[in-house]
N, C-alpha and C positions, 0 to 999 in steps of 0.2 A: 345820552347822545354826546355829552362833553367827551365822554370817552373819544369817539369817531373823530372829534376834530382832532385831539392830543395823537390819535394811530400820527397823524401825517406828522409827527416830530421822526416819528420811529420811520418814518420817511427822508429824515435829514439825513438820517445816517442808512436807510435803510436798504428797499429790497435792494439796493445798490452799493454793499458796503463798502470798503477799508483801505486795503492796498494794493493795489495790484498792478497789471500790463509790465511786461515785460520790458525793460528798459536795455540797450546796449551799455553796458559796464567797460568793456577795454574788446582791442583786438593784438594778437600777435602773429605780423608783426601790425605795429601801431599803425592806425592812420596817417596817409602823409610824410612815413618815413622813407628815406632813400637807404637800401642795405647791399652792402658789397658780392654778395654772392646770393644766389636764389633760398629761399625757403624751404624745409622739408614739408611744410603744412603750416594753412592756417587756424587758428582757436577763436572764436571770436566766446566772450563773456557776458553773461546775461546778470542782472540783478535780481531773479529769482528762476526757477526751473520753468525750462520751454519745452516742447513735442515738436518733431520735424515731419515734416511734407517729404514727400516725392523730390522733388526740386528744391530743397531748400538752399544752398548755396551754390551759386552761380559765380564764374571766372573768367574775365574777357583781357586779352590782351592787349598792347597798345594798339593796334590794327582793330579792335572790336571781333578779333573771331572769339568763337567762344573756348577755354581753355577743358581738355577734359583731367578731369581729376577723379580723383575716390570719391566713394560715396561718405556723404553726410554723416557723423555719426556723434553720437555723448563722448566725452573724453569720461574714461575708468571711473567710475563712481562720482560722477559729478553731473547731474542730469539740468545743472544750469552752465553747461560749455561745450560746445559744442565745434567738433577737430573735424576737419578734411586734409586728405595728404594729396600732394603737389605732383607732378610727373618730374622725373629728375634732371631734363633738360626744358628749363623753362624759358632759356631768354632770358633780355635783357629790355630795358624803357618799364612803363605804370600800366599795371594791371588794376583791373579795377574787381573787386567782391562786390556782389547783391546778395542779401539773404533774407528769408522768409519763414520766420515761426510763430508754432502759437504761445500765447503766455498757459501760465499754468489754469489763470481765470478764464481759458476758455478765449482771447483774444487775439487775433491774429498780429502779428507787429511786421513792420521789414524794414529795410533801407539798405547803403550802400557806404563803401569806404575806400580808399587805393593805398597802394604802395609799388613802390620804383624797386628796381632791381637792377644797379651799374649807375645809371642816370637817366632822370626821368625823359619821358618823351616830349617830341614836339609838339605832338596833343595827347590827350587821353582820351580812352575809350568816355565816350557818354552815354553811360547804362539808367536806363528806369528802372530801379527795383522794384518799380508798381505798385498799384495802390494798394493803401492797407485794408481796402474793403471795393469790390464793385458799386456803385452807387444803386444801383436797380438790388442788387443782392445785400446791400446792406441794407436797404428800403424793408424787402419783405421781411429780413429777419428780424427785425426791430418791432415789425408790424406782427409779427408770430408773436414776438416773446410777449408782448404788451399783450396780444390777446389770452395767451398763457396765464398772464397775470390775473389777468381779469376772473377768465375761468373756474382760477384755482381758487380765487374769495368767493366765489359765487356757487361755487360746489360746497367747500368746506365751511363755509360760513352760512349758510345755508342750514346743511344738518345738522351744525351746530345749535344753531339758532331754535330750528326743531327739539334738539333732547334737552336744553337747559330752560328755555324761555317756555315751553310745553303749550304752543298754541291750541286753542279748542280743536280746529278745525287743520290739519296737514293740506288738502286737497289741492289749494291755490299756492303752494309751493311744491308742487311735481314740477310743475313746467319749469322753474329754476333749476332744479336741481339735475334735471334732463338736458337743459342747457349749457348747465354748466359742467355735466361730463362729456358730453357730445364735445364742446368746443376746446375744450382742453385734450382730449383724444387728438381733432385734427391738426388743432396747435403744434401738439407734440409733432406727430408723424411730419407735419409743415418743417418745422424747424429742422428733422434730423434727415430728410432729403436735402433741405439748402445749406446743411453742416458742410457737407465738402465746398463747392464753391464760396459759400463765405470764409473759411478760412484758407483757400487759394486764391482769393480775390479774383475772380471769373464771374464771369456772365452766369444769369439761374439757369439758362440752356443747360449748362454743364450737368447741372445737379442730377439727370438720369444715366451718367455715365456708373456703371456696373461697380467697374473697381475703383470709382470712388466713393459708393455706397458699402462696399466691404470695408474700407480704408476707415471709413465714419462707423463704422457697427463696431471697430476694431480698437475705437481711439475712447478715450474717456469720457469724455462729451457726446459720445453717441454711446457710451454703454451708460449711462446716467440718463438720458433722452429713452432707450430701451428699457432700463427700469422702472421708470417713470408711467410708461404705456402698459409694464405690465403691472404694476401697481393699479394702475385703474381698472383694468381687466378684471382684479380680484374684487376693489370697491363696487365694479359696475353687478358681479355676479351676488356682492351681499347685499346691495339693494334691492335687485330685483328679490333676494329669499325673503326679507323684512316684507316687499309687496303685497307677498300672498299668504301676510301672516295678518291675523286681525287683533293679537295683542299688542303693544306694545314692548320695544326691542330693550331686552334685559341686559345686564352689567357687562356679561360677557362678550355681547354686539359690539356695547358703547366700547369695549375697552380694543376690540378687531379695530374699532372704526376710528379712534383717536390713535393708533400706529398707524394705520395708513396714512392718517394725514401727516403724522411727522416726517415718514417714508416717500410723503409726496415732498413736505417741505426740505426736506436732504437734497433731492435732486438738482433742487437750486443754488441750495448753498454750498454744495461742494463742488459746480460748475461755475461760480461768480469769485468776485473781487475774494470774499472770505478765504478762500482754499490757497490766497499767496499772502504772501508779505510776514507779518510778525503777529504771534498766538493765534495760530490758524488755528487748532481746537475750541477756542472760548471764540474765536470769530465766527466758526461754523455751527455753533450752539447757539448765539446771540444771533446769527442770520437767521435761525431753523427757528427761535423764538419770534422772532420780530415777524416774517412772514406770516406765521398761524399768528400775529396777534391781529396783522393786519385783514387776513382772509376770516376773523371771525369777526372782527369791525363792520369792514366792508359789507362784507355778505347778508351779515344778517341784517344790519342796516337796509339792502336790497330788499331783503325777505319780510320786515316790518312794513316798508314802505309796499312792499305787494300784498299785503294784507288790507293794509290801509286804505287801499285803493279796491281791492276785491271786494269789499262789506264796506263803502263808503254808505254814511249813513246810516245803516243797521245797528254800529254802535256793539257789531262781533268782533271785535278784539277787544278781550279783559284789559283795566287798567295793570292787573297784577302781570300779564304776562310783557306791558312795556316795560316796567317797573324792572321784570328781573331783566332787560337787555339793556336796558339803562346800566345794572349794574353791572354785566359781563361786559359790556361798554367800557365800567372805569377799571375792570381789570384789565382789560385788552391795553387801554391807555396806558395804564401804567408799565405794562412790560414794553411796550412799544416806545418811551418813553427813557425806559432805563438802556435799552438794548440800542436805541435811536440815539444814546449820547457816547457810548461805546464804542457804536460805529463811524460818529461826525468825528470822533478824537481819532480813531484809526486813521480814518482816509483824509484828515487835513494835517494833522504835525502841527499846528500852530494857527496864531489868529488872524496871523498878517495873510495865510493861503485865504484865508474869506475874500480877499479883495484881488489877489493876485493872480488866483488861478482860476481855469475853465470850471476846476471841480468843485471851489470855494461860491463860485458867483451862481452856479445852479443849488445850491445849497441856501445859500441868500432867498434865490427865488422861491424856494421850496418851504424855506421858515414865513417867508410874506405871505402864501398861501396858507400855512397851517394859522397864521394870526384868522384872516376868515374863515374857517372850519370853526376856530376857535369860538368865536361870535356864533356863528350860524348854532353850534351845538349849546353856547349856554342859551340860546333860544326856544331850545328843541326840550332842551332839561324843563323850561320852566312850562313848557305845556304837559308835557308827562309828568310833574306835580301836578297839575290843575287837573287832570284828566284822572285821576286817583282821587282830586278831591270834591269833584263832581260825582264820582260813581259814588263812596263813599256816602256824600251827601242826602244822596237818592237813594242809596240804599235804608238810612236809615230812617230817610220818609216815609219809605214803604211798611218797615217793620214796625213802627211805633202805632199799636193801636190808639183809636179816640175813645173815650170814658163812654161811658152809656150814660145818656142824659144831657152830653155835655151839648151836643147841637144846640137843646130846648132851652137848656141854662144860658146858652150862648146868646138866642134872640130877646130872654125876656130881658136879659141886660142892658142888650143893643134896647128895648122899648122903655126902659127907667130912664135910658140917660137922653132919650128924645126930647128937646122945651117942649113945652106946650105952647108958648106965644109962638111957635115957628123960625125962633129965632136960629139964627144957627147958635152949633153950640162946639163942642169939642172936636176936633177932626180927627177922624176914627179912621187909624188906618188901615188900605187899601190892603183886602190877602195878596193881591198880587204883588206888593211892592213890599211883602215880608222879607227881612233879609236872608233868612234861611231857606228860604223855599229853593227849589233847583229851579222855576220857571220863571224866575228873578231875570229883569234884561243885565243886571250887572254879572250874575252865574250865567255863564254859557252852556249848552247843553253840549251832552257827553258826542251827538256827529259833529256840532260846531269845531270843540276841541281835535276829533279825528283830520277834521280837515285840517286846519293849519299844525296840526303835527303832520300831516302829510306833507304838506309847501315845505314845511322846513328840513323835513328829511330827504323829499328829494334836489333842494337847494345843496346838502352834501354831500350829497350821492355824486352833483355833478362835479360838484370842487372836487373832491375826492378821486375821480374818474381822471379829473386833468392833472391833478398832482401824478397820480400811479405812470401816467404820462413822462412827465418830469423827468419819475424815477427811473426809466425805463431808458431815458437818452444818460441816466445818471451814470449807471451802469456801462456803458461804452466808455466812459472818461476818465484818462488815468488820473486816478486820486494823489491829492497836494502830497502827502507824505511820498510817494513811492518818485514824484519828481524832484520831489528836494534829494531826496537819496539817488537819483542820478545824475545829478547835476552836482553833487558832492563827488561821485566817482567820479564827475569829467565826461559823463556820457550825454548827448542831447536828449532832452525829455521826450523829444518828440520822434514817432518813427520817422526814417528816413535820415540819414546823415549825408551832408553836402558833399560831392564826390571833391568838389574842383569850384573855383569860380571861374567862367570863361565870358571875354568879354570883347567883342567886336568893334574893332574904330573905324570907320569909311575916313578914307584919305582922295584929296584930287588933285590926280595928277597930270590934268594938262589938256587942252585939246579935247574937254569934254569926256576924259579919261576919268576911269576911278578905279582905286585898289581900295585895300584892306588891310587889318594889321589883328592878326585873332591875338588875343593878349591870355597867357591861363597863369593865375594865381591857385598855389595848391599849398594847402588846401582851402587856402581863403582864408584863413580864419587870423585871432591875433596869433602875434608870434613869428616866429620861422615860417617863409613861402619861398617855394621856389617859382621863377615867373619863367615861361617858355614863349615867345615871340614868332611867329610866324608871318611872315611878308605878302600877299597874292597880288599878282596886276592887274589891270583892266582884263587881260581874256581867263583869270580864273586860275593860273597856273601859278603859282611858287614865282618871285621876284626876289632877284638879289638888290640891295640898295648898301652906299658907303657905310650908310650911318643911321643909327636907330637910338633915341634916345628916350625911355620913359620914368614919367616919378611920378608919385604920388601926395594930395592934400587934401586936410581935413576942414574946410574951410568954417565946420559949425565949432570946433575947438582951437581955430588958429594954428594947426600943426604942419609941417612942410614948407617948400615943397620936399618929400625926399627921394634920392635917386634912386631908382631900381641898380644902377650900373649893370646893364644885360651889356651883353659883347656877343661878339660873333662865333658861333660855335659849328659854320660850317652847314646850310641851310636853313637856320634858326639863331634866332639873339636868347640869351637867357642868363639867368645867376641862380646860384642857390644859397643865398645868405641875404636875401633881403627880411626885414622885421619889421611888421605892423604892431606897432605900439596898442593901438587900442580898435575896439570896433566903433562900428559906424561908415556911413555912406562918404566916401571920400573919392577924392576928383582926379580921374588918372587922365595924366597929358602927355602925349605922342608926339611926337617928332619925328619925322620921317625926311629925309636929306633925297632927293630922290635925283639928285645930277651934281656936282661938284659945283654948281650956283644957285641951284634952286633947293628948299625945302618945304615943307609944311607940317602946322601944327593945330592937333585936334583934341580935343577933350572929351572924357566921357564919363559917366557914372557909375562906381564900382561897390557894392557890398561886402563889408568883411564883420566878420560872425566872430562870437567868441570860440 
């Protein structure tokens, strides 16, 4: 059982492995650039290959109409860039790009960027690129996949469990093994209905929309999902032939029935994190290992403890047949183990991601759970010794005949060594408190032991259930390495890139009056901004005023104040050479002159990002 706790190391690293999600790498033209004449097309670049949607990039002009352009497509042999061409009068002022792909693991990514063409606008369009998953649609598909998981230890782990460990009795594992194709079946079918809305990020309503059920049959994540269904179709038709066979399934079965399972664990791994980033071959062989080490753990673990529980007290489950799950226990461990350190080095790059990142600190939690697996399973080990050496024990009680004669010889002994004055005399010990006997209170009997091997197995059944948990939110998170390599490109690790920062100041002008002063920092970030100034009055309309003054300070590094110098451009104050030194929450102060004796001055809080 030590094995089953060591599975959840192969959990650090595991059904969730290495590197993946799709990061934004560069766009041309760049974010935030201002460029003297329109663009033929944009490129935006990914840091590994993406798959396009229907709509994957979207084009809004200064005004927010929407701009039409070409379709979406891979730029010439490069299936991580992805070119749209321009219409060849596109205007002038920032346009703003959304875009929405999937990574190659199967992830959906999106966010947003702009650029200026002449000089940027008075505003920008304010586009959502939407989220990168519907929260109801990311809900069930999280909740499919985890059940998928489940299934697929409980199926495969299961008949495994049956041909090597070779219990007396099959009977009280049909119902697992029925369960666990049944619900891995719906799983499937579950999952590749809510394949298109999860990765359009829509509401599950969508999910019976026609052509995007074509669209998802069409895409690799649904022909992976279809293989997967018909792969069980084949396993469900040789189980039933095994059925109605009353021998035992020979070489050739086992050897049917250990490819399917690989066949099934492929599905996975060339749908998850393994299938991107660096040594996708040894990642999707160490995934395909790691899952069958965990679904033979898991499962059969399930399948002991349903025995355990089916012949509580009978004392029907041989020592010899825990004995061999114990040992395919410390194999499963071990490859879980080796494959689980393969995969933590993949998907972090370093030690310092343990602390720093989302994918590091579920990893943390995930090793704090395997330390109690850890425990619970050298607990489990030392009752499957003792349960071998009770049987054992007893066995050899029963075989060892007694002498002939020896009873008689036995009592006249016990009458020599009786005094005769009554006295007591030597204390003759007690058969029952013979050390070797099995009816000893210090030997427990062979149901005693069942039982607390049962407590303890299903104490890891549950740990184990809530790690597989873990993994499964593990799986959604892009892994340390694949951030540190976007954030080495320059690209945010996170989907969505900030369009603009815009930022509203209420000014009062008089008489119970109030205007406004929208202020846009673009792109926000350190560096070069251009800032666009907009005036409105009390009734809402555009307000001219003398004089506009804004700067900027950092008052947790003592830096500024410094000037924006906007000037008047004619309906709008702006520059384009202002430069934010460093990011951080910094304090932008307005001035507004709003009559040749009055003014006023307001502050407000501004974000600027790296």
């Amino acid at each position: 059982m030590l094995l089953g706790s060591m599975l959840v190391l192969l959990l650090f690293g595991g059904a969730g492995p290495a590197s993946a999600h799709a990061a934004l790498r560069g766009t041309d033209p760049a974010d935030g650039t201002v460029l003297k004449s329109a663009p033929r097309s944009v490129t935006l670049t990914f840091t590994e290959s993406v798959a396009l949607l229907d709509d994957s990039l979207r084009m809004y002009d200064p005004s927010n109409h929407r701009v039409s352009t070409g379709e979406a497509q891979h730029a010439p042999g490069r299936s991580d860039t992805v070119r749209v061409t321009l219409p060849a009068k596109l205007g002038t002022g920032t346009f703003t790009v959304a875009w929405r792909v999937v990574s190659a693991d199967s992830h959906p990514v999106s966010g947003a960027f702009t650029f200026s063409v002449g000089k940027p606008s008075p505003t920008t369009a304010r586009v959502d690129p939407g989220q990168t998953e519907d929260p109801a649609t990311g809900s069930l598909y999280n909740i499919g996949r985890y059940a998928a998981y489940m299934a697929a230890a409980l199926l495969i782990g299961t008949l495994t469990f049956a041909a090597v460990c070779r219990p007396p009795d099959f009977t009280p594992l049909r119902g697992a093994v029925r369960t666990g194709w049944w619900t891995l079946a719906a799983a499937t079918v579950f999952l590749l209905v809510l394949r298109a809305p999860y990765e359009e990020g829509t509401p599950p309503a969508t999910a019976f929309d026609m052509s995007a059920l074509t669209r998802t049959a069409t895409g690799r994540p649904g022909l992976l999902l279809l293989t997967r269904l018909a792969l069980l179709l084949v396993a469900g038709a040789l189980l039933l032939l095994l059925r109605r066979r009353a021998t035992p399934p020979g070489r050739p079965v086992l050897a049917a029935g250990a490819v399917l399972a690989v066949g099934l664990a492929v599905t996975w791994a060339a749908a998850e994190h393994a299938s991107a980033g660096i040594q996708v071959p040894v990642a999707i062989t160490s995934s395909v290992l790691h899952l069958l080490a965990m679904a033979v753990w898991l499962g059969g673990l399930t399948a002991l403890l349903t025995l355990l529980s089916r012949t509580a007290g009978s004392g029907a489950v041989p020592a010899a047949t825990v004995t061999r799950f114990s040992r395919l226990a410390f194999a499963s461990v071990t490859v879980l183990v080796v494959t689980g350190v393969y995969q933590s080095w993949r998907g972090l790059g370093s030690w310092q991601a343990l602390s720093d990142t989302s994918y590091g600190r579920l990893l943390v939690a995930k090793l704090a759970a395997v330390t109690v697996l850890l425990m619970m399973a050298a607990l489990s080990r030392q009752w499957t010794a003792r349960l071998a050496a009770v049987e054992v024990s007893g066995a050899v009680a029963e075989r060892v005949p007694e002498p002939v004669g020896a009873r008689a010889a036995g009592a006249e002994a016990e009458a020599a060594a009786e005094p005769v004055d009554g006295s007591s005399g030597p204390a003759r010990p007690s058969s029952g408190s013979s050390p070797s006997s099995p009816a000893s209170p210090a030997s427990p009997s062979v149901p005693d032991v069942h039982r607390a091997l049962r407590r303890s197995a299903l104490a890891e059944v549950a740990v184990a259930v809530a790690v597989l948990g873990v993994t499964t939110v593990l799986t959604g998170t892009l892994p340390a390495r694949a951030e540190a390599a976007a954030a080495a490109d320059g690209s945010a690790p996170d989907v969505g890139i900030a369009t603009a920062s815009v930022t509203t100041v209420p000014f009062d002008v008089g008489q119970g009056g109030q205007g406004k002063v929208q202020v846009t920092l673009d792109p926000g970030r350190v560096g070069r901004n251009s800032v666009e100034a907009v005036v409105y009055g009390p009734d809402g309309g555009l307000s001219t005023v003398p004089e506009l003054r804004i700067s900027l300070t950092l008052p947790a590094q003592k830096i500024g104040p410094i000037d924006t110098k906007v000037t008047n451009r004619g309906g709008y104050w702006g520059t384009d050479s202002l430069n934010v030194p460093i990011p951080g929450t910094w304090t932008m102060k307005v001035t507004v002159r709003v009559s040749d004796l009055d003014q006023v001055t307001v502050s407000q809080t501004v974000r600027i990002t790296r």
